[in-house]
PLY file of the C-alpha trace (Angstrom):
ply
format ascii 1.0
element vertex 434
property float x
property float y
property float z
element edge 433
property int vertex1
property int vertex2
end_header
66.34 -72.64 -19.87
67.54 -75.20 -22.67
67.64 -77.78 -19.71
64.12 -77.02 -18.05
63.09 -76.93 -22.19
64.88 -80.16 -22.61
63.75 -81.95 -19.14
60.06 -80.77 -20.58
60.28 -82.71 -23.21
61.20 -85.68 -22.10
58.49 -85.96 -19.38
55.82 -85.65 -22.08
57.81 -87.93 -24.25
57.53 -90.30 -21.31
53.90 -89.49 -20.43
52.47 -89.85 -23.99
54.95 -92.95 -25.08
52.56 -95.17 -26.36
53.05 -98.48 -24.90
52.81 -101.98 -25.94
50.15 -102.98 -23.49
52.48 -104.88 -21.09
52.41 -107.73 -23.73
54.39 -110.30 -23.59
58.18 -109.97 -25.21
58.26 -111.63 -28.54
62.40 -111.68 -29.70
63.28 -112.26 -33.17
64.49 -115.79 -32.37
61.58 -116.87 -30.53
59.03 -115.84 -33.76
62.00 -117.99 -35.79
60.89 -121.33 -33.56
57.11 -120.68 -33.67
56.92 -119.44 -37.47
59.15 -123.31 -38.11
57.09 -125.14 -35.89
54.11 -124.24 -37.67
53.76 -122.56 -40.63
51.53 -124.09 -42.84
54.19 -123.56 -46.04
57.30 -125.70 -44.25
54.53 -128.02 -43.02
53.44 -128.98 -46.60
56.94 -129.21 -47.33
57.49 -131.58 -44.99
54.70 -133.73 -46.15
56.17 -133.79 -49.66
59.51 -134.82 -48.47
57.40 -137.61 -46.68
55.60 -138.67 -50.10
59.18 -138.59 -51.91
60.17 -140.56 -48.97
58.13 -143.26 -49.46
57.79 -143.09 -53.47
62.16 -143.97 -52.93
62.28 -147.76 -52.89
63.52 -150.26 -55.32
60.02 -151.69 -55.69
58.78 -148.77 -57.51
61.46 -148.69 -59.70
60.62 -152.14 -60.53
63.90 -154.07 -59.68
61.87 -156.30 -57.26
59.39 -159.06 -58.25
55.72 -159.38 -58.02
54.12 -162.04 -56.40
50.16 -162.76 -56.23
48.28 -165.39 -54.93
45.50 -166.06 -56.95
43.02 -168.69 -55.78
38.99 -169.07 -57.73
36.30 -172.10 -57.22
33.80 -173.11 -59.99
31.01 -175.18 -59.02
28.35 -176.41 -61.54
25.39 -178.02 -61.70
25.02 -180.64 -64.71
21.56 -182.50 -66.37
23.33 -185.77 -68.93
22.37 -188.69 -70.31
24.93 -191.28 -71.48
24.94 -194.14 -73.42
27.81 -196.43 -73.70
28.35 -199.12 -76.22
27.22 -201.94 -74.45
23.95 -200.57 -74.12
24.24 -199.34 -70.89
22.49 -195.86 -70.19
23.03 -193.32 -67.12
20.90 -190.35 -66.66
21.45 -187.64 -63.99
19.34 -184.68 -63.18
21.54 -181.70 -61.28
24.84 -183.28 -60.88
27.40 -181.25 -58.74
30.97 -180.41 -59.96
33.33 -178.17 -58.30
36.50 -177.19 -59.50
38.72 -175.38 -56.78
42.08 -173.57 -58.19
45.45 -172.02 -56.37
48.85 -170.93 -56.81
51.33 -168.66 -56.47
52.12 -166.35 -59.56
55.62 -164.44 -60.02
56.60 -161.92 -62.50
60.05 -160.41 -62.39
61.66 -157.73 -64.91
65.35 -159.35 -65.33
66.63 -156.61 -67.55
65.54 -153.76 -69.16
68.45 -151.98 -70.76
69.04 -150.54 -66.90
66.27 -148.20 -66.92
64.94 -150.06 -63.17
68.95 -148.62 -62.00
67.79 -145.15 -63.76
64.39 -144.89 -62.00
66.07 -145.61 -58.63
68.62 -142.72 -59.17
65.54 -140.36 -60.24
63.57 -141.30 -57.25
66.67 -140.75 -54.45
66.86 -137.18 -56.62
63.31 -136.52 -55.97
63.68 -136.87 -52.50
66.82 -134.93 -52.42
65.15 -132.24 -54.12
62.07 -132.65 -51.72
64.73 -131.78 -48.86
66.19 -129.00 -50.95
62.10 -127.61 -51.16
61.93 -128.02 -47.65
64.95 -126.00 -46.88
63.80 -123.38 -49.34
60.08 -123.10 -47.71
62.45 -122.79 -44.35
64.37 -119.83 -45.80
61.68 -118.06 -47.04
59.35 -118.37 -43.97
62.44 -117.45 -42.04
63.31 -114.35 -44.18
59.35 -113.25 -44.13
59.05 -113.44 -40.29
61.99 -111.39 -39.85
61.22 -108.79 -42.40
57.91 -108.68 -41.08
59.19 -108.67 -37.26
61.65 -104.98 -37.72
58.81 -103.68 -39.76
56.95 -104.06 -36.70
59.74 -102.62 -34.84
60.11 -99.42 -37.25
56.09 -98.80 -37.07
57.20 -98.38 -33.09
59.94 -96.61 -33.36
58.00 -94.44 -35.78
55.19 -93.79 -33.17
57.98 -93.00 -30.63
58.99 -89.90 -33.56
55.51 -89.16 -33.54
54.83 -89.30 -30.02
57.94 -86.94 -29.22
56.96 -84.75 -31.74
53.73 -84.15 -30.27
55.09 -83.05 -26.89
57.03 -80.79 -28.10
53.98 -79.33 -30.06
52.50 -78.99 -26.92
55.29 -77.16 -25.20
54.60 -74.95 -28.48
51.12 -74.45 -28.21
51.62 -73.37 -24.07
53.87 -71.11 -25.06
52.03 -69.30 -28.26
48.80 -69.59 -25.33
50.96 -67.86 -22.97
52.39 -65.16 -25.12
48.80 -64.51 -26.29
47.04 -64.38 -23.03
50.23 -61.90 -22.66
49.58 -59.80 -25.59
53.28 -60.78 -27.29
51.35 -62.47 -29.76
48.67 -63.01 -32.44
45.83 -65.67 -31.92
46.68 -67.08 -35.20
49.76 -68.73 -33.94
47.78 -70.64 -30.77
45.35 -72.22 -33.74
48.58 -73.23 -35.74
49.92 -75.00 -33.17
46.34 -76.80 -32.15
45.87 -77.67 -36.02
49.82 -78.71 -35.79
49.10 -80.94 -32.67
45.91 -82.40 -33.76
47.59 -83.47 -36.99
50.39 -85.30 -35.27
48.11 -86.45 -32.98
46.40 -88.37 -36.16
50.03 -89.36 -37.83
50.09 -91.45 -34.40
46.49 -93.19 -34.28
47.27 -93.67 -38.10
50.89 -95.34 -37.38
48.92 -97.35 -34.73
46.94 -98.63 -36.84
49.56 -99.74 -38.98
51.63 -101.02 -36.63
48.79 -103.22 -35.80
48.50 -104.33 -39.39
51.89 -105.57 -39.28
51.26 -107.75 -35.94
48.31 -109.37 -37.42
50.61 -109.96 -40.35
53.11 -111.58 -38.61
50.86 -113.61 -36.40
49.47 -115.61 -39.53
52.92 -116.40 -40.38
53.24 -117.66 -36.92
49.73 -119.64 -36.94
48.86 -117.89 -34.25
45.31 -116.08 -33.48
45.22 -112.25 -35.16
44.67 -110.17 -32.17
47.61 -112.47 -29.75
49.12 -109.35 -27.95
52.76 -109.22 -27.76
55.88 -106.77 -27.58
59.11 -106.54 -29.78
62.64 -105.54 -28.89
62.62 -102.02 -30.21
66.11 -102.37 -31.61
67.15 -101.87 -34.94
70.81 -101.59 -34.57
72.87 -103.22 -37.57
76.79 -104.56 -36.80
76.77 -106.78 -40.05
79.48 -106.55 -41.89
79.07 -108.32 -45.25
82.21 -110.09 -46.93
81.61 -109.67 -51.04
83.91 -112.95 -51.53
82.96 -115.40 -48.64
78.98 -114.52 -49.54
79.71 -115.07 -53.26
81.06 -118.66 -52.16
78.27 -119.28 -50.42
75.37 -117.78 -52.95
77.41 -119.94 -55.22
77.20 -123.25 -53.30
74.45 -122.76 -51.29
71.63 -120.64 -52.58
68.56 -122.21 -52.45
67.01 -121.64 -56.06
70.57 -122.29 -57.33
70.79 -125.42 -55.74
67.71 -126.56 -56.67
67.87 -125.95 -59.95
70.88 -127.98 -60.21
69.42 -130.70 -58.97
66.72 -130.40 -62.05
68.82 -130.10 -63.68
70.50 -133.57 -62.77
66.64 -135.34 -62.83
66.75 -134.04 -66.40
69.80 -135.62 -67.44
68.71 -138.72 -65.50
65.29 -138.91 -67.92
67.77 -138.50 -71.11
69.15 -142.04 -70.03
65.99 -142.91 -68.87
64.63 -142.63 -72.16
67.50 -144.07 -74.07
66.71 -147.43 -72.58
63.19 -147.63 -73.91
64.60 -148.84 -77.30
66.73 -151.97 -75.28
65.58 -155.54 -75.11
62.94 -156.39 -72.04
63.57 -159.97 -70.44
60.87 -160.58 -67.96
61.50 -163.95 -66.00
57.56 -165.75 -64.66
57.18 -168.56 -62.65
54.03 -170.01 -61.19
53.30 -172.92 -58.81
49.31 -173.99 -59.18
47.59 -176.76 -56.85
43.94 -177.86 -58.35
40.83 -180.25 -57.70
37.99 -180.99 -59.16
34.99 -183.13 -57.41
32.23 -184.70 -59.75
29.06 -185.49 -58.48
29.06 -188.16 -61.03
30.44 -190.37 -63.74
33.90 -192.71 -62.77
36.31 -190.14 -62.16
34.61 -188.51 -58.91
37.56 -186.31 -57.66
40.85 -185.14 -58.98
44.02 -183.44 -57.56
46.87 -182.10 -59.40
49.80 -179.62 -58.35
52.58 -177.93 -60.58
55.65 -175.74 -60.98
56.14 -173.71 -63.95
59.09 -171.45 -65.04
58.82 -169.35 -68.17
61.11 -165.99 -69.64
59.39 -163.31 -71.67
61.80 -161.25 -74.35
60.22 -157.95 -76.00
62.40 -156.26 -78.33
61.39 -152.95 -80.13
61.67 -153.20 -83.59
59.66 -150.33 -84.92
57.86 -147.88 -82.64
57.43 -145.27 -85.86
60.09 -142.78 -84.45
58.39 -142.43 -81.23
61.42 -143.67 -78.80
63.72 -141.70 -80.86
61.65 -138.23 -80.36
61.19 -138.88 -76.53
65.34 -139.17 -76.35
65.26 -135.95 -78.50
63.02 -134.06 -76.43
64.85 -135.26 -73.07
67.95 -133.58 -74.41
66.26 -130.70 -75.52
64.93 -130.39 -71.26
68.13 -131.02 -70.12
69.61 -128.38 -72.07
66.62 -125.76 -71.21
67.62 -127.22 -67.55
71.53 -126.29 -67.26
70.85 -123.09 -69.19
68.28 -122.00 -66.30
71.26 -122.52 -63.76
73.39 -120.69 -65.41
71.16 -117.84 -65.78
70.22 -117.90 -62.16
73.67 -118.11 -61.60
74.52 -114.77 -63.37
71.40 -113.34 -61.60
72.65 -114.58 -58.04
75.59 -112.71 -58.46
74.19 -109.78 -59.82
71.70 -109.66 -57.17
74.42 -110.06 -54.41
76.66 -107.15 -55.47
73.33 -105.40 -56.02
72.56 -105.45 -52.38
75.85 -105.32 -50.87
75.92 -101.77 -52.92
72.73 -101.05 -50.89
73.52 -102.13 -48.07
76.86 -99.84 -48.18
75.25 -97.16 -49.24
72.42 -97.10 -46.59
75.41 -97.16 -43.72
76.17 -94.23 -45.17
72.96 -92.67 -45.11
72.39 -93.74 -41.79
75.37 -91.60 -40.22
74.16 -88.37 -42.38
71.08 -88.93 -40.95
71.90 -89.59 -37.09
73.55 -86.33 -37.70
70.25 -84.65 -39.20
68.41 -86.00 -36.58
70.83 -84.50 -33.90
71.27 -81.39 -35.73
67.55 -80.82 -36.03
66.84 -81.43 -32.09
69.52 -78.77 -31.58
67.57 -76.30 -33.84
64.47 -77.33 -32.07
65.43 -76.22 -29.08
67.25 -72.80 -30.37
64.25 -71.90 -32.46
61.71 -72.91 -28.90
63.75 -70.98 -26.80
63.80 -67.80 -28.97
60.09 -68.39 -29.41
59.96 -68.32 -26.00
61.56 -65.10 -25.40
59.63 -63.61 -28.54
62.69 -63.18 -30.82
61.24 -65.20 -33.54
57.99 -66.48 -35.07
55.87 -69.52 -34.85
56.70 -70.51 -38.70
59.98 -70.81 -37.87
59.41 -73.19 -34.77
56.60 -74.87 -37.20
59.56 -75.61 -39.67
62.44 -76.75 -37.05
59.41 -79.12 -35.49
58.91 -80.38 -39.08
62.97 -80.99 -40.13
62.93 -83.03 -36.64
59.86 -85.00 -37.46
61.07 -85.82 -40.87
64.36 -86.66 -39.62
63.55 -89.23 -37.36
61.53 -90.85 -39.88
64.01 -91.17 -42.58
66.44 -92.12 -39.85
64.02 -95.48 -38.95
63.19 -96.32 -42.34
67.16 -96.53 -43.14
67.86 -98.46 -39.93
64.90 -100.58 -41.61
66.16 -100.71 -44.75
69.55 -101.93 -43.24
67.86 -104.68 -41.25
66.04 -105.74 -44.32
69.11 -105.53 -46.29
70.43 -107.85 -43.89
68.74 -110.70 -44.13
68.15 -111.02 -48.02
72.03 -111.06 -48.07
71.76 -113.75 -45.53
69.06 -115.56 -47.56
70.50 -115.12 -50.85
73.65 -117.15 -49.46
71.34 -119.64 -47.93
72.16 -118.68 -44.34
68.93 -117.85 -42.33
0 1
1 2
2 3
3 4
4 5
5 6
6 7
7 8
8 9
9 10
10 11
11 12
12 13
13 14
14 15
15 16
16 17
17 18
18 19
19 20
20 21
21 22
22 23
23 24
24 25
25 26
26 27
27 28
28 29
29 30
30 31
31 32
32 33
33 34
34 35
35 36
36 37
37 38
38 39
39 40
40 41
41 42
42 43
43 44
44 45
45 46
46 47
47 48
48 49
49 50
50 51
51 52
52 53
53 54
54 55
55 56
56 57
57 58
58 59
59 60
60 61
61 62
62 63
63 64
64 65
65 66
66 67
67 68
68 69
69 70
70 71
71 72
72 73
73 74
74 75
75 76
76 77
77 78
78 79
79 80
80 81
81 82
82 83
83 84
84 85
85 86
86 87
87 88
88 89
89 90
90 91
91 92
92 93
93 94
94 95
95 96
96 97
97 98
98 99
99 100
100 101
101 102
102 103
103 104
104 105
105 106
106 107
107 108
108 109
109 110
110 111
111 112
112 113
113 114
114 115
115 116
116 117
117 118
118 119
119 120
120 121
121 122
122 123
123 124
124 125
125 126
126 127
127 128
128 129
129 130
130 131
131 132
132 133
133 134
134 135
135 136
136 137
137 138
138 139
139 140
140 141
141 142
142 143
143 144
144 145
145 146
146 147
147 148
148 149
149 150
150 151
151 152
152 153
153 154
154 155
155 156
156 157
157 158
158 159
159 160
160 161
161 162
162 163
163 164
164 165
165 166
166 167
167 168
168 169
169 170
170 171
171 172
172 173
173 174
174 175
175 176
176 177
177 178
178 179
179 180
180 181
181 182
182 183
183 184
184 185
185 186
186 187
187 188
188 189
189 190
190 191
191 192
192 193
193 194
194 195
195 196
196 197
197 198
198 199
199 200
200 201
201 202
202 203
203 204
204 205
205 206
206 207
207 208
208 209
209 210
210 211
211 212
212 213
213 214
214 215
215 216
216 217
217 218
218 219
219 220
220 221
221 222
222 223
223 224
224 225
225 226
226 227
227 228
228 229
229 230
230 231
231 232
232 233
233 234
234 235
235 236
236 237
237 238
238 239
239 240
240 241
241 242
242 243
243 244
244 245
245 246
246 247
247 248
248 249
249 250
250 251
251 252
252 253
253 254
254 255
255 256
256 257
257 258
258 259
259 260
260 261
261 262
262 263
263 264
264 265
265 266
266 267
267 268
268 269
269 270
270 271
271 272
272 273
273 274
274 275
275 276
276 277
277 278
278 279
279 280
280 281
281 282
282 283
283 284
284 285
285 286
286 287
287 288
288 289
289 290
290 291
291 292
292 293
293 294
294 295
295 296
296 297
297 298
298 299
299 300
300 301
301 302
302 303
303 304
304 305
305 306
306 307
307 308
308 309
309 310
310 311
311 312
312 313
313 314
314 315
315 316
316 317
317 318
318 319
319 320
320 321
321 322
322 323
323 324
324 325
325 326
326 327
327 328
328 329
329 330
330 331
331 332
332 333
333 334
334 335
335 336
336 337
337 338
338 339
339 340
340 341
341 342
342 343
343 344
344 345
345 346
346 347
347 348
348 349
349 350
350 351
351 352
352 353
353 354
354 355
355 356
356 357
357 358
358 359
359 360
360 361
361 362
362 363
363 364
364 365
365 366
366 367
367 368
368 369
369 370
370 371
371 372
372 373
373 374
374 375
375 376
376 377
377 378
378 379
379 380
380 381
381 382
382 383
383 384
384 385
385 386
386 387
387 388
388 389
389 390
390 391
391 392
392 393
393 394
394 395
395 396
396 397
397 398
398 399
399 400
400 401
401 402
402 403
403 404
404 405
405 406
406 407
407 408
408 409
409 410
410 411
411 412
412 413
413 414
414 415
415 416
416 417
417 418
418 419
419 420
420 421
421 422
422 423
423 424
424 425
425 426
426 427
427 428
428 429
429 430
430 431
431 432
432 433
């Protein structure tokens, strides 16, 4: 009878399974590729990286001269009357004179105290740090997608719970139908089981809904239309074995907000030296070559060509600035200090966090075995408390109770197989390895 009971089951298990809608198969590594090919986050990281990219060259960090070509033309007309000494007189009404000017201009900081070296080691920083961003947006999109991918997978396997709990409220209600149709029992336990059955039956369209939710979530991280249809590999097994000491190297060397907070805090040491050049001399080498000609209309001299070279050196030295230099070096310490004390806090907090949830992760393995034991201890009881139902050697409260352990079992068995997974991958993230 426990067979045919068992065999019943399954059948309506089978029957009522709700199904993914023969969608395609979307695996945890495939949602990976799509989420990195275009998630709008990693994308704008990317673009930054670009801009620090291009910011990196020596000609913004002005070790490189400027050249401009600067070319103008004047022309004039001119109304004079002369008069010269021998009593000669010229008069001219609207004379023309044009004056055309060209030449090459140069400008070209020589030395300033190093602080052209400085800039160039701040902007290859900023780009490194643009990487670092990049690598972070990366991590994070790839930790989001997966958490959001087995919370997908528990919703299912959480209908699947639901779904075998209702067939084995209706093997209930046939049998509290045929015992009362019998006269072995009262009509009050045929309505239980209905209101029992129709409540399930809502837990499911309710977990449906939610497990619908969670696809639309997970399809904006992937840029992809809400309603794309698609299936996930209903598996939520866990053979990770985290290694306290090996992760602990890695959190240390290769966390991402650890590591990029290091590198702050080496930009802020850079602007320090940065600023302790401001008070050095400034020698700024110019040079200029200039071709000009002038046409007149009138008078003796009617045209006029003349072409040049001219080398010059500028030196600014800051005498007095009123304190000013002096309290920008002051306050660039002060950053660099608030900088190195963040990493070490984040360092503490790294660890912390790590031995925080390896102790959860440990402690949900245990959990899980207690409750793959509840859950196979309550399908046992299931079926004793059916089949004495059955037979009329018990009530429907207690099959009502054994249906309820089983339900509850299965759920708290998914969410820890959940809570594993997700425990999982913000080990893997906190040591930078997703």
């Amino acid at each position: 009878m426990k067979k045919y009971l068992l065999l019943c089951c399954c059948s309506l298990l089978f029957a009522q399974l709700p199904a993914q809608d023969d969608a395609p198969l979307l695996t945890p590594e495939e949602a990976v590729r799509l989420a990195l090919e275009s998630n709008y986050d990693i994308r704008l990281s990317q673009t930054d990286v670009e801009i620090a990219r291009a910011n990196n060259i020596k000609a913004n960090a002005g070790m490189l001269p400027v050249v401009n070509l600067v070319a103008n033309e004047t022309f004039t007309l001119s109304t004079f009357q002369q008069k010269l000494s021998n009593g000669t007189e010229f008069d001219d009404f609207g004379a023309p004179f044009n004056t055309a000017n060209a030449g090459l201009q140069l400008t070209w900081t020589l030395f300033d105290g190093k602080r052209m070296f400085i800039a160039k080691k701040r902007l290859e920083e900023l780009e490194n740090l643009g990487s670092l961003n990049l690598r972070n947006a990366v991590q994070n999109t790839t930790a989001g997608v997966l958490q959001t991918y087995y919370d997908i997978v528990r919703s299912r396997l959480q209908e699947r719970a639901i779904t075998e709990v209702i067939a084995l409220n209706e093997e209930r209600l046939r049998i509290a139908e045929a015992r009362l149709a019998a006269g072995f029992a009262a009509q009050t336990d045929a309505l239980q089981a209905r209101i029992d059955l129709n409540q399930r039956r809502a837990d499911l369209l309710n977990q449906q809904t939610a497990t619908a939710a969670a696809k639309r979530t997970l399809n904006r991280l992937l840029v992809r239309p809400a309603g794309t249809a698609f299936g996930v590999d209903e598996n939520l097994a866990n053979t990770y074995a985290p290694d306290r000491e090996a992760l602990l190297q890695k959190v240390l060397s290769e966390n991402p907000a650890l590591v990029s907070l290091r590198k702050s805090a080496d930009l802020a040491a850079l602007a320090v030296d940065e600023s302790r050049t401001l008070n050095k001399p400034r020698i700024t080498g110019t040079g200029q070559l200039n071709v000009q000609r002038s046409d007149n209309g009138s008078g003796f001299l009617l045209n006029n060509t003349q072409a040049g070279l001219s080398v010059g050196a500028g030196l600014v030295i800051p005498l007095y600035t009123g304190g000013n230099i002096k309290r920008q070096v002051q306050v660039a310490q002060v950053q660099a200090q608030q900088a190195s004390l963040r990493v070490e806090a984040q360092r503490l907090a790294v660890e912390s966090e790590l031995d925080d949830r390896i102790a959860f992760f440990q402690s949900q393995q245990e959990v899980l075995q207690l409750e793959e034991d509840n859950v196979k201890n309550a399908r046992e009881n299931l079926n004793v408390s059916t089949e004495r139902f059955r037979l009329g050697q018990t009530n429907a409260l207690e099959v009502q109770t054994a249906q309820n352990s089983l339900e509850q079992a299965l759920a708290r068995r998914n969410l820890v197989q959940y809570n594993l997974k997700s425990a999982e991958i913000s080990l893997r993230l906190l040591a930078g390895e997703l």
